[in-house]
C-alpha positions, -999 to +999 in steps of 0.1 A: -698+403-552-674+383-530-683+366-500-653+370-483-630+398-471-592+396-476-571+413-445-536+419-446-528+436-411-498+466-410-465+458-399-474+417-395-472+389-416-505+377-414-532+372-437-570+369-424-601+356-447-629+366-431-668+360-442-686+391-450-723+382-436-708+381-397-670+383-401-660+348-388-621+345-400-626+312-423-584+311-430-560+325-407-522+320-428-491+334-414-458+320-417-456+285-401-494+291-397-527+276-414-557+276-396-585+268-414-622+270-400-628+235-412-599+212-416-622+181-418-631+189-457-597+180-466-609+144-465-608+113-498-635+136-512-616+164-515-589+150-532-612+154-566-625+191-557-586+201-544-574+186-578-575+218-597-547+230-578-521+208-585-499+229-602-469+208-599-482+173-614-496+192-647-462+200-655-455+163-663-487+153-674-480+126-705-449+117-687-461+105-659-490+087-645-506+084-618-535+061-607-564+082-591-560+096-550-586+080-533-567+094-496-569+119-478-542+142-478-502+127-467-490+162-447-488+178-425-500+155-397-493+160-360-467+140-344-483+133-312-487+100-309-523+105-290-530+128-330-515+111-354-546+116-375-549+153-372-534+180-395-507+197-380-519+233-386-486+245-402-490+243-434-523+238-459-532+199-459-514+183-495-508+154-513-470+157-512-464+120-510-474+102-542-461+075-568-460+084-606-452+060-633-436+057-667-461+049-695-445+019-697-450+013-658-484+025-658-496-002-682-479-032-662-501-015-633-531-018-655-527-051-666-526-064-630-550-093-627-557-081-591-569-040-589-540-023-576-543-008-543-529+030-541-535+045-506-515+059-478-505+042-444-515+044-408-545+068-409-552+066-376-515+060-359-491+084-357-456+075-383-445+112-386-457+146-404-459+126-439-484+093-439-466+075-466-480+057-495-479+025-514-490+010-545-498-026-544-503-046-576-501-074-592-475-083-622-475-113-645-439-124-656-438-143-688-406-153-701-403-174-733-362-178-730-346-197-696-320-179-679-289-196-667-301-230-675-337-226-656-371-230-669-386-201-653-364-176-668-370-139-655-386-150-625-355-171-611-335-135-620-362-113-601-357-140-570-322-134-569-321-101-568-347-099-536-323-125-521-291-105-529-313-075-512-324-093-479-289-103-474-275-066-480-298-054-456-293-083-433-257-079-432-259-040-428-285-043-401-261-070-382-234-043-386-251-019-366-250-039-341 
């Protein structure tokens, strides 16, 4: 026996979920609309027990990686400055905003001496609709043969291309100007 009772109204595009024992609607959906009679559960918790329906990642599993979600949810957040940590109400709560690796990528993650960090932004302050992510680790450079007449090799090469970066931006940011 279910507990709920699923409601499709005549002539609207609505959807009502309503509890049998004393007909509270628990999830209201209609388009641009999802009201949901608890939004707090979709918390860091969730993330393991909303899991199961991630369709999309399972697709690529073996391909790509991902270190476990321990956030809550990246979208839809309001973008009231005075809400930024409240769901918008437009569409159901989701980890749309996540980082995947390579194999390859993943085990340069794992090797980090330091545990990586993998979490989302501003959970508090308002940056938008999406909170975005980050991974932060740590990556040991070895290089055996010097580059261009240096000792350090790779990690001279990985220092020049930051500093070719930074004065990209630089220059394009001067531009604007």
């Amino acid at each position: 026996k279910q507990w709920y009772q699923r409601r499709v109204r005549e002539g609207e595009k609505r959807i009502d979920y309503t509890r049998n024992a004393d007909q509270r609607t628990l999830l209201h959906l209609e388009i641009k609309k999802f009201d949901y009679y608890d939004m707090s559960r979709f918390t860091i918790q969730a993330a393991r027990e909303f899991r199961k329906f991630d369709q999309e990642y399972s697709k690529f599993v073996g391909d790509l990686h991902e270190l476990p979600i321990r956030f809550p949810p990246s979208y839809p957040y309001s973008e009231d400055l005075s809400r930024g940590n409240q769901f918008l109400g437009t569409r159901c709560p989701a980890w749309c905003d996540r980082i995947f690796g390579s194999p390859c990528g993943m085990k340069l993650i794992k090797e980090s001496p330091v545990e990586p960090v993998y979490n989302s932004l501003s959970p508090d302050g308002c940056v938008g609709d999406h909170k975005p992510v980050f991974l932060a680790f740590t990556m040991r450079i070895e290089d055996e043969e010097p580059h261009n007449g240096s000792s350090s090799g790779a990690l001279d090469d990985l220092n020049q291309a930051f500093q070719q970066v930074h004065q990209t931006i630089d220059s394009e940011l001067k531009g604007r100007k």
